[in-house]
C-alpha positions in Angstrom: 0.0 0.0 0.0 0.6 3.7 -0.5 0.9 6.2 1.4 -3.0 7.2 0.9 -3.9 3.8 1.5 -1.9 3.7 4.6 -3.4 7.2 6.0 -7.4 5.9 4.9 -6.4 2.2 6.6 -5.1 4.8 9.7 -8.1 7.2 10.0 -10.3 3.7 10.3 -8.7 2.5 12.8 -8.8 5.9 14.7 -12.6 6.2 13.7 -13.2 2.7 15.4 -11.0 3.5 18.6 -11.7 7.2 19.5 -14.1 8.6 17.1 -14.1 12.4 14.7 -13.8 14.7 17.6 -10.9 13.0 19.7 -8.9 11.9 16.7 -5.6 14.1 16.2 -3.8 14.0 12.7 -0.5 12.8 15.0 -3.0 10.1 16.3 -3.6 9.1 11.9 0.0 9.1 11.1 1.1 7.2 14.3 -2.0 4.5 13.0 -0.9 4.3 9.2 3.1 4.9 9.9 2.9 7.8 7.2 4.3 11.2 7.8 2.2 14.6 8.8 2.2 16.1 5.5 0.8 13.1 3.6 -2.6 14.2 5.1 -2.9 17.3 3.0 -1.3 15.8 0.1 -3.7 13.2 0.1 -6.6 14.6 1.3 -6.2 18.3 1.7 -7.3 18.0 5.3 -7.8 16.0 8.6 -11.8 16.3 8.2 -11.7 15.4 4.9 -9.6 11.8 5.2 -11.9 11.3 8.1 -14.6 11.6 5.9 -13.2 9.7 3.6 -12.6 6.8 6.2 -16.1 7.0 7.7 -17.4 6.7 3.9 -15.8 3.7 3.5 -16.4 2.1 6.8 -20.1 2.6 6.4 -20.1 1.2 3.4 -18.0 -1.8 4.8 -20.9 -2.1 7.3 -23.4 -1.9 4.5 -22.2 -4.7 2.4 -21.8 -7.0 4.7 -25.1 -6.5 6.5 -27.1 -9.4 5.4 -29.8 -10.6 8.1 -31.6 -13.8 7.8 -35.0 -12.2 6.9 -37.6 -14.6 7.1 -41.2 -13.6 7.0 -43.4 -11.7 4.2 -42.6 -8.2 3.5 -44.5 -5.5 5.5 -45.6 -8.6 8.2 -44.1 -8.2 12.3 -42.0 -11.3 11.8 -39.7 -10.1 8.9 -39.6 -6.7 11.3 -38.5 -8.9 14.0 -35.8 -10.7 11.6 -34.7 -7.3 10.7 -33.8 -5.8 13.9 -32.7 -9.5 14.9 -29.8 -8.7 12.5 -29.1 -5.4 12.9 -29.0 -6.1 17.1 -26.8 -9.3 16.7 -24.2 -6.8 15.0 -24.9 -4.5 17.4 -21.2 -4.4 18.8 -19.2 -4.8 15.4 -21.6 -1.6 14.1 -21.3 0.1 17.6 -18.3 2.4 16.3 -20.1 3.2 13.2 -23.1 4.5 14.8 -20.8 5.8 17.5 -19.2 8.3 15.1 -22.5 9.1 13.1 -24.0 10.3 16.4 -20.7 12.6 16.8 -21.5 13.6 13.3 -25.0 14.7 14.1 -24.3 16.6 17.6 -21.5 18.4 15.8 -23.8 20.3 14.0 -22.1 22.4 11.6 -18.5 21.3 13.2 -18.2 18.4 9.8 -19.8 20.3 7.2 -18.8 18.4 4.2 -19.5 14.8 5.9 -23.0 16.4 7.4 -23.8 16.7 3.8 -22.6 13.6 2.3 -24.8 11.7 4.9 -27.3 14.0 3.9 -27.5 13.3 0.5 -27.1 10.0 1.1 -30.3 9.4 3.6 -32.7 9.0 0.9 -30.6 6.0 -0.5 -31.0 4.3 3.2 -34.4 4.8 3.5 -35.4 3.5 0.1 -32.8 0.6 1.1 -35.0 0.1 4.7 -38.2 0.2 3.5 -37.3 -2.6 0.8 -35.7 -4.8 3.4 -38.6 -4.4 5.8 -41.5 -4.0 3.5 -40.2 -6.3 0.5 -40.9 -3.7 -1.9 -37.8 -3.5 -4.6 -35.9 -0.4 -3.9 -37.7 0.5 -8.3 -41.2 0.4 -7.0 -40.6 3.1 -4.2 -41.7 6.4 -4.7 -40.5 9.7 -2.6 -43.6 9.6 -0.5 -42.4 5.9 0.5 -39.3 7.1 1.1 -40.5 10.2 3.2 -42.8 8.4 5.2 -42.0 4.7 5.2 -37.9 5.0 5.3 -37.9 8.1 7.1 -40.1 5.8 10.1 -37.9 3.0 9.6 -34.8 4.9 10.1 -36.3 6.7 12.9 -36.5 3.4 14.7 -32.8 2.4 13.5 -31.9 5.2 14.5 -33.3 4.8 18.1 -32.5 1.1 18.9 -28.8 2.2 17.9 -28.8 5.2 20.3 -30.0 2.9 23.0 -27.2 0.1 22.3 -24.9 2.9 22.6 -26.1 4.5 25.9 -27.1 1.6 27.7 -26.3 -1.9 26.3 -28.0 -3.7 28.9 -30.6 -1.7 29.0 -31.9 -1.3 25.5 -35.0 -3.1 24.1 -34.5 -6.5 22.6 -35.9 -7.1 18.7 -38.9 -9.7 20.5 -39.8 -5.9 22.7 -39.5 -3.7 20.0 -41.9 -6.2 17.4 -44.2 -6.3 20.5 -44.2 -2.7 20.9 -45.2 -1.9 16.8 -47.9 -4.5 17.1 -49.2 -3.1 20.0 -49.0 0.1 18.7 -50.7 -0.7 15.5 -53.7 -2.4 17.6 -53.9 1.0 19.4 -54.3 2.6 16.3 -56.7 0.6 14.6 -59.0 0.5 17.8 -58.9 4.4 17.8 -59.8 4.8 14.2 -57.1 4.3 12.6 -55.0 7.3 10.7 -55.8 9.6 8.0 -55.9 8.9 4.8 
């Protein structure tokens, strides 16, 4: 590997073991064995390997996320293999989610990675709602996307905060199927939603 390599393979590691906000450039080149200046030369800045790095450690994450989804799509048990999945991978994922939470209480701190995972949402939901649902990603339109994925991640989103702030304390996949069922009973019983 090159130099680049070496600083991207670096940043990763640092992502994993201390996150955006206490990861130092000296703490990248003392990770990848390259020299202080490689960073701009490479990458023009410390935000913007780390960008880089999270970029590919998400998609990492994303390719080799396959659960064991059983169940018809849309029913409570391919919900429950869902979030089986994602919760199994739960401490692999951890620094991942980790450093997208840091991304999102930064506020403006990461501009350029706030908008690349931005940008990119609409690409999750659509992925979420065709795991979940079994729609194919084609058939979705932007009010599936909006209202469907944005839901979906909403819960993802959730459950991951939970893991993260209490491990032993955060609802298992059985709760959180029981809780949407009960939910949806609720609803139904008190008319239901509009149209």
């Amino acid at each position: 590997m090159g130099h680049r390599e070496d600083l991207l393979e670096g940043a990763k590691k640092c992502l994993v073991e201390k996150g955006f906000v206490r990861t130092t450039a000296r703490d990248i080149v003392n990770a990848s064995g390259a020299n202080l200046a490689s960073i701009g030369y490479h990458y023009g800045s410390k935000d913007a390997l780390l960008t880089q790095a999270y970029t590919e450690l998400a998609q990492e994450w994303g390719d080799s996320f396959s659960p064991e989804v059983t169940g018809e799509g849309g029913s409570l048990e391919r919900f429950r293999s869902v979030f089986e999945g994602v919760m199994e991978r739960q401490e692999e994922s951890a620094p991942m989610w980790a450093a997208s939470m840091e991304v999102a209480l930064s506020r403006d701190r990461l501009p350029e990675l706030r908008a690349m995972l931005t940008a990119s949402r609409g690409e999750g939901r659509r992925g979420l709602v065709a795991l979940l649902a079994g729609i194919p990603e084609d058939d979705l339109d932007e009010r599936d996307e909006r209202t469907l994925g944005a839901l979906y991640e909403t819960l993802l989103t959730g459950v991951m905060a939970q893991w993260l702030f209490d491990p032993e304390g955060a609802l298992t996949a059985e709760e959180l199927t029981e809780g949407m069922r009960r939910v949806a009973e609720m609803m139904v019983k008190g008319g239901g939603a509009p149209a």
